[in-house]
C-alpha positions in Angstrom: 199.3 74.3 139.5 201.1 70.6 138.6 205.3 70.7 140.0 206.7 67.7 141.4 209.4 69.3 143.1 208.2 70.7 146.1 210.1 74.1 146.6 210.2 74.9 143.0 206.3 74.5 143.3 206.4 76.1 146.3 208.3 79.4 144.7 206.2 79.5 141.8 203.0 79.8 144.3 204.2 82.2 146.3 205.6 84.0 143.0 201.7 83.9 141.9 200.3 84.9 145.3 202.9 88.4 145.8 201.3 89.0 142.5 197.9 89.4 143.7 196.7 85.2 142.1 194.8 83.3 144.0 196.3 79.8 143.7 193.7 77.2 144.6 195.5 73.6 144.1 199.0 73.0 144.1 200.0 69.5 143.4 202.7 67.1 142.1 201.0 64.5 140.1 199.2 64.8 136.6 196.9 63.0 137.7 195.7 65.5 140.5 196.5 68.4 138.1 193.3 67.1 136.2 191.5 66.3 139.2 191.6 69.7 140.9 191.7 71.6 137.2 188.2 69.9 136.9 187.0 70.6 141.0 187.8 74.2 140.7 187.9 75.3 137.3 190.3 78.0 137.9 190.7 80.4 134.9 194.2 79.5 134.1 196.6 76.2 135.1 200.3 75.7 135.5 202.0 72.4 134.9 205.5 71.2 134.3 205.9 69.1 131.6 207.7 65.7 133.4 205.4 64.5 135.9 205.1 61.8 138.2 204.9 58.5 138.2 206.9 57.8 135.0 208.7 61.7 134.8 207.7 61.4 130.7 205.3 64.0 129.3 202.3 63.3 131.7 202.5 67.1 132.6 201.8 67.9 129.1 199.2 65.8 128.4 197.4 66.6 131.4 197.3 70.0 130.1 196.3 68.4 126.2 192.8 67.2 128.5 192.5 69.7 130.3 192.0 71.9 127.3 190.5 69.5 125.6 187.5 68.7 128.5 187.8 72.3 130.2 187.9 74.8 127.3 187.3 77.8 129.7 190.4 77.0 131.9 193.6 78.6 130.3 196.6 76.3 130.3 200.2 77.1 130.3 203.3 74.5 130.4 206.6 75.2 131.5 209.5 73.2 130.3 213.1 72.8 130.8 213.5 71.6 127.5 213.9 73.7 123.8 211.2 71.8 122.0 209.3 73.4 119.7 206.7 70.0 119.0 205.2 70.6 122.1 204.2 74.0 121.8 202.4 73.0 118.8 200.9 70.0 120.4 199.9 71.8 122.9 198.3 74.5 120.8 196.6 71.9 118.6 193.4 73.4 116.6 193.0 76.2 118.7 195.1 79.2 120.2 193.1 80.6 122.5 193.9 80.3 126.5 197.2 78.6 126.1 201.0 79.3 127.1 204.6 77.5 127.0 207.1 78.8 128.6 211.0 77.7 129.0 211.4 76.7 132.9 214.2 79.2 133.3 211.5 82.0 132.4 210.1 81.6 135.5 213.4 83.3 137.4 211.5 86.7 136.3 208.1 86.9 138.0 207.2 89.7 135.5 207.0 87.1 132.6 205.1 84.5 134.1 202.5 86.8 135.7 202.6 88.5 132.0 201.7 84.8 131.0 199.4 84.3 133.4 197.0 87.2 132.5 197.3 86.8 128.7 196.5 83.4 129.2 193.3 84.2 131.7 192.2 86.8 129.3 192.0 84.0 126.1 195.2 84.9 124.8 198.6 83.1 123.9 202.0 83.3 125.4 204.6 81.2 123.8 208.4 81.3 124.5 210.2 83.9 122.0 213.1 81.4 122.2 211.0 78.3 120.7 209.1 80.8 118.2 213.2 81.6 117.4 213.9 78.6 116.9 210.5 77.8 114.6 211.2 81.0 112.5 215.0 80.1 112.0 214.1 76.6 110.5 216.4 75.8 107.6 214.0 75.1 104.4 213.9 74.7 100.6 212.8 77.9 98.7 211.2 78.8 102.0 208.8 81.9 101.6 210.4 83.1 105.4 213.7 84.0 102.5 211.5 86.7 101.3 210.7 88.6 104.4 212.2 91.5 105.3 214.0 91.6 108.5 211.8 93.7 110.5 208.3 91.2 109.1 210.7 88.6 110.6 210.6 90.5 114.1 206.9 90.9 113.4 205.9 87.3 112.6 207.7 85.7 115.5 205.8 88.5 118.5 202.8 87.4 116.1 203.4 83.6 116.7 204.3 84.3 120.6 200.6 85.8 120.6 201.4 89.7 120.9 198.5 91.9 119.4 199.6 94.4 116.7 199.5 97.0 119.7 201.7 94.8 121.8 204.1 94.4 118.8 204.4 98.4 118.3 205.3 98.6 121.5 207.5 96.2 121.7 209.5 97.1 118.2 208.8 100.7 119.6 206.8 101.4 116.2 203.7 102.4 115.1 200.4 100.4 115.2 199.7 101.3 111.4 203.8 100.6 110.8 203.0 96.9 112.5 199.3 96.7 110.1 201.7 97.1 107.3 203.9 94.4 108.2 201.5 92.2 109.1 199.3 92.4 105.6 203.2 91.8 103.6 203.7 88.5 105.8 200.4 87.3 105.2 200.6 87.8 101.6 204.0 86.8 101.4 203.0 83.4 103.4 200.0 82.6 101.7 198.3 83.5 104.9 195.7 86.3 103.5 192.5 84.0 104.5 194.0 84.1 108.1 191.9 86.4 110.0 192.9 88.2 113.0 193.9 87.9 116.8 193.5 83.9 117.9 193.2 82.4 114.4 196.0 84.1 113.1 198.7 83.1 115.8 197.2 79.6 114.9 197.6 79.9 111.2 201.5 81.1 111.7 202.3 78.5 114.1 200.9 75.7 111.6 202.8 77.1 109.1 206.4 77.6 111.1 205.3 73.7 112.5 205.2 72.5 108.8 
């Protein structure tokens, strides 16, 4: 994992480790993020988005070639900041393996270990509070006006990379109930070629990103 605070990076390892994750690099340069990324090939990595030397986005686009070189190592960025342009850059043309996460997530060990599975298992974990703010986007003659309130609540758990069985849970509904929901959106979105799982948590977050 990439921190270059030490006793942040520090709490977030031994977070990981009380978990049961084996953390094999922690480090507090970009540049030996992608160094160790590529020397252990770990399944998922952790970076911070401001990085050393120039504390700009080195953190994230670490993680942009890491993903980009390493497509079997699972990459998720935490940031302190509300910006919903670097989820999607992060995401890019493929959802797969990839999670961003507001810093102040990280306070609950349950979500970031959440992350950290989803993530190793090929799936996507994005903050609900940048898919929030994606969904809430203020457009002209938007199709998002003609959702109902609950595809609302579906679309955004689809864009943070639930699976229709995570969703019912979550909504405490039924999987058919979430099917339902998830067939009007596409329709009402223009999303019906959009297959499911990876593909379609892509084709909603290039559509909120639009």
């Amino acid at each position: 994992m990439g921190e270059d605070q030490a006793l942040v990076r520090e709490g977030i390892v031994r977070m990981l480790e009380r978990a049961g994750c084996t953390v094999l690099a922690a480090v507090g340069t970009a540049t030996e993020l992608v160094h160790e990324a590529r020397r252990h090939k770990p399944d998922v990595v952790i970076t911070d988005i401001r990085m050393p030397p120039q504390f700009d986005e080195a953190g994230l686009r670490a993680a942009i070639e890491i993903r980009a070189s390493e497509p079997g190592i699972g990459v998720i960025v935490l940031s302190q900041f509300l910006d919903d342009t670097y989820a999607i850059d992060l995401v890019g043309d493929r959802a797969e393996g990839v999670g961003y996460l507001l810093k102040e997530k990280v306070a609950s060990p349950e979500l970031l270990v959440d992350a950290v599975r989803r993530v190793a298992d090929g799936g996507s974990a994005l903050d609900p509070d940048v898919i929030a703010r994606l969904v809430g986007r203020k457009r002209v003659d938007s199709p998002l006006d003609g959702l109902t309130q609950r595809e609302r609540e579906v679309l955004a758990l689809m864009a943070e990379g639930h699976s229709n069985s995570g969703i019912a849970a979550k909504l405490v509904v039924t999987v058919p109930a979430v099917e339902r929901h998830v067939t009007g959106i596409f329709s009402k979105l223009g999303l019906t070629d959009a297959a499911s799982g990876h593909r379609r948590v892509l084709a909603v977050l290039r559509y909120l990103g639009q």
